[in-house]
C-alpha positions as CSV (number, residue, x, y, z in Angstrom):
1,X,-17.6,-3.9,5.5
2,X,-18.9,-5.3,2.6
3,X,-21.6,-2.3,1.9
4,X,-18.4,0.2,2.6
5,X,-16.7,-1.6,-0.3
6,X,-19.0,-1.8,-3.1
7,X,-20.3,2.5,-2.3
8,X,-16.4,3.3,-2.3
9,X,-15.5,1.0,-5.5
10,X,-18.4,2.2,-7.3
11,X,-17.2,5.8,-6.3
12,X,-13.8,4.9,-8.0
13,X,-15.0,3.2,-10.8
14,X,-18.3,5.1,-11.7
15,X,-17.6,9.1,-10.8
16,X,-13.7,8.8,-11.5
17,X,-12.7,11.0,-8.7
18,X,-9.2,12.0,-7.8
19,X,-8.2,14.4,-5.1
20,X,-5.5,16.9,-6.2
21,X,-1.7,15.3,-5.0
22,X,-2.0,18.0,-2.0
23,X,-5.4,17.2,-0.8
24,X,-4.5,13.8,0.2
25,X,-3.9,13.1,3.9
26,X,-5.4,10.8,6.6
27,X,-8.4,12.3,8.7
28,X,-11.1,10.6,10.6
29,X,-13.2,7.9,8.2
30,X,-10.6,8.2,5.9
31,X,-11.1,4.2,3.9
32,X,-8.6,2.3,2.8
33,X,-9.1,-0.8,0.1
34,X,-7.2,-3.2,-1.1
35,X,-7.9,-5.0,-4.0
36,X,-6.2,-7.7,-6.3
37,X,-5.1,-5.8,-9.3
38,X,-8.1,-6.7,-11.4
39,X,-10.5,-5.5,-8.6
40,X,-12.2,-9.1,-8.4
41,X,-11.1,-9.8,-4.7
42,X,-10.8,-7.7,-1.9
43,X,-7.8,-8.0,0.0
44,X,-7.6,-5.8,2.8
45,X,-9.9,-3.1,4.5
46,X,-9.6,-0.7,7.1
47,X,-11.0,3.2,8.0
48,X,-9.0,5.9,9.8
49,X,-9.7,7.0,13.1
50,X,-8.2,9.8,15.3
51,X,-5.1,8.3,15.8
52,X,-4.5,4.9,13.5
53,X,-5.6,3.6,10.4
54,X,-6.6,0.1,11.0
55,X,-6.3,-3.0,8.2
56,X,-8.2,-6.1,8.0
57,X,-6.1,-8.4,5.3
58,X,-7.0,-11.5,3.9
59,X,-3.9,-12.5,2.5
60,X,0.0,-12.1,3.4
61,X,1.6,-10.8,0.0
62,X,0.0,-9.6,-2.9
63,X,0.0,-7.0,-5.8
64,X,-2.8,-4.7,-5.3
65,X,-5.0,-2.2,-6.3
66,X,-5.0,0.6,-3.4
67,X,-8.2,3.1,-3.3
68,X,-8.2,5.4,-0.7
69,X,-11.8,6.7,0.5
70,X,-11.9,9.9,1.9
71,X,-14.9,11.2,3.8
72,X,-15.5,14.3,1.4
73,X,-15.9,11.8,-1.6
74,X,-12.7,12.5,-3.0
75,X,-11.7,8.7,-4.1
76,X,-8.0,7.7,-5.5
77,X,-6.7,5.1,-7.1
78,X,-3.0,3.8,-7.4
79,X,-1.6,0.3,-7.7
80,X,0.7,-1.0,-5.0
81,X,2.1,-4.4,-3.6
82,X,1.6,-6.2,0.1
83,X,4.9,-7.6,1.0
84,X,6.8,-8.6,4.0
85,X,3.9,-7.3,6.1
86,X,4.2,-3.4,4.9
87,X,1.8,-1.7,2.1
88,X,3.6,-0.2,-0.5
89,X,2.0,2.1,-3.3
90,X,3.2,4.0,-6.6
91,X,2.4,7.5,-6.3
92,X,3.8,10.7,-7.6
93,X,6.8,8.7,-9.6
94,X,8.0,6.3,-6.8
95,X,7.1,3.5,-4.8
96,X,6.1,4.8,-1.0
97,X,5.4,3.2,2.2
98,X,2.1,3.6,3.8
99,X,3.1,3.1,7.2
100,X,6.0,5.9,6.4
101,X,3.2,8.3,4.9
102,X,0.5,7.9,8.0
103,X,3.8,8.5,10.5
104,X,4.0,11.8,8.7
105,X,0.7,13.2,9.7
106,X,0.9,11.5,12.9
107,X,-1.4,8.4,12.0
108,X,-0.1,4.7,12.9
109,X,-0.7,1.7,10.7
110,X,-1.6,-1.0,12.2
111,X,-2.2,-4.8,10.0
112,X,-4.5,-7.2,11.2
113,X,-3.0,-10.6,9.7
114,X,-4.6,-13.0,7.6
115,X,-3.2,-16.0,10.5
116,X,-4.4,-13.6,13.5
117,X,-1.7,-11.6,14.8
118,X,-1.9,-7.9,14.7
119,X,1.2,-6.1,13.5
120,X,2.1,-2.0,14.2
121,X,3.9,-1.0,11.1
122,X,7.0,1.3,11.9
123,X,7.9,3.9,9.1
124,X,9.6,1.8,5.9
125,X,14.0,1.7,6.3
126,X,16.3,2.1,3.8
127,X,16.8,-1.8,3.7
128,X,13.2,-1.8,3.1
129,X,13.1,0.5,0.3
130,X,16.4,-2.1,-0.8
131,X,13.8,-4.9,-0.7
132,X,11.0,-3.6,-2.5
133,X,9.9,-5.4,-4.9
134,X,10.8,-8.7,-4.3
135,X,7.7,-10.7,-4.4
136,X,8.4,-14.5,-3.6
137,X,8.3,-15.7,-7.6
138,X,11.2,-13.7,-7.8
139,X,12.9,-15.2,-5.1
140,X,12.5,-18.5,-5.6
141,X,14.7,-17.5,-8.9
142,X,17.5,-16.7,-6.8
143,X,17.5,-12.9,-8.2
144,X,19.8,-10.6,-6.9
145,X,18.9,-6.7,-6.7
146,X,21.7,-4.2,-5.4
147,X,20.5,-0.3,-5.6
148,X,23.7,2.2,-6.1
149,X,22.5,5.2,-4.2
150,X,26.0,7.0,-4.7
151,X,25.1,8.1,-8.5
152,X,22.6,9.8,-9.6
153,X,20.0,9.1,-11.1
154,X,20.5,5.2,-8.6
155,X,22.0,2.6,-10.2
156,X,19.8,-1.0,-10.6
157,X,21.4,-4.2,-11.1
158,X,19.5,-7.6,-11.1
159,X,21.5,-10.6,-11.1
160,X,20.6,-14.4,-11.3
161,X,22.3,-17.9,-10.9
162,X,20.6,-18.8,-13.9
């Protein structure tokens, strides 16, 4: 795991690759890190097979740095969050849901958890999308977030008791 890591980091860092926005889909040895969002720990690992992608995590909730491997060479790099035990990511302008994105090609997501359990991730809700965000700092502030889908562009509002 730990040789996987280091020849994919050092293919992100070192030959700056990024796949085009349309070349990027799961296949077959497809690799998936997650890092801390300076790159000093790893967080989570897992490769693709026929059917799932698979993801060792060491921790519950974190912000992250998400590098996706693919077998080809093609390496890409976005910055995402672990939360609530779904992988989010910012690509193309807007946060997006791993699990949601593998379900489109068919893929599952499946998180092996830092106590033990094994979770299968089902495709992100709306609620979830609602929730995004909301790391556990921010809770323990009390903050309020209500999205207002009925405008356009969606209207944010954070509240606080403070």
């Amino acid at each position: 795991m730990i040789r996987r890591f280091v020849r994919t980091l050092l293919a992100a860092l070192v030959l700056g690759r990024d796949p085009d926005e349309a070349a990027w889909s799961p296949v077959p040895g497809m690799e998936l890190l997650l890092t801390d969002l300076g790159a000093r720990s790893l967080v989570g690992y897992g490769v693709a097979d026929d059917a799932s992608l698979r993801v060792e995590l060491a921790v519950d909730r974190a912000r992250l740095q998400v590098l996706w491997a693919l077998p080809g060479g093609d390496v890409r790099s976005l910055v995402g969050e672990l939360a609530d035990g779904r992988v989010w990511f910012w690509d193309a302008g807007r946060w997006q849901d791993l699990a949601s994105v593998l379900a489109a090609d068919g893929y599952e997501l499946v998180l092996d958890l830092a106590d033990g359990r094994s979770l299968t991730v089902a495709p992100a809700s709306p609620e979830d999308y609602e929730r995004l965000g909301m790391m556990a700092d921010a809770l323990a502030l009390n903050l309020e977030v209500r999205v207002d889908r009925s405008v356009s562009p969606a209207v944010i509002r954070i509240t606080s008791d403070r």
